[in-house]
C-alpha positions, 0 to 999 in steps of 0.5 A: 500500500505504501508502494501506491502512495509513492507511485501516486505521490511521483504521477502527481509531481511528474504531473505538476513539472509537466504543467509548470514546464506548459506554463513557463513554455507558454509564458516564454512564447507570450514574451516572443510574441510581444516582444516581436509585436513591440519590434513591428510597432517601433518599426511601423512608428519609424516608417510613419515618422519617416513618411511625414518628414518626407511630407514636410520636405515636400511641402516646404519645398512646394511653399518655396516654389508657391512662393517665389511663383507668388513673388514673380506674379506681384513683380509682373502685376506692378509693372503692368499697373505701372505701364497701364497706368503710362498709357491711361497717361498717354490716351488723356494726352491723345484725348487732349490733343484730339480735342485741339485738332478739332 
């Protein structure tokens, strides 16, 4: 009879490693997984950050060309202002001299 005990008391420790070494298996392969999880989340953050510098260079270049665009068409509006301005000058004239032929 005391030879079950023993026999009963090795089935139950065997037992108990064999759940104990399931669940530091488990465990281990949790850790794997969440860690390899953390790794494609740092890499997914790093391409994210990456893709709006990207935008931002992008854009501050575009706003650099806007710009300049911007400037050459204030350029271009102030001297056609200044050479509209010349010939309203000029047609009065002509509007003057026009009246003194007649």
């Amino acid at each position: 009879m005391s030879s079950r005990k023993i026999n009963s008391s090795s089935s139950n420790s065997s037992s108990s490693d064999d759940s104990v070494a399931v669940a530091d298996e488990k465990r281990l392969k949790r850790m794997l997984s969440n860690r390899e999880s953390a790794r494609r989340s740092r890499m997914k953050r790093e391409r994210h950050i990456q893709e709006l510098n990207d935008q931002v260079t992008y854009y501050r270049i575009r706003n650099m060309e806007i710009d300049k665009k911007c400037r050459e068409m204030m350029g271009r509006y102030a001297s056609v202002e200044s050479e509209n301005g010349m010939l309203r000058s000029q047609g009065e004239e002509l509007k003057r001299w026009l009246v003194l032929l007649e």
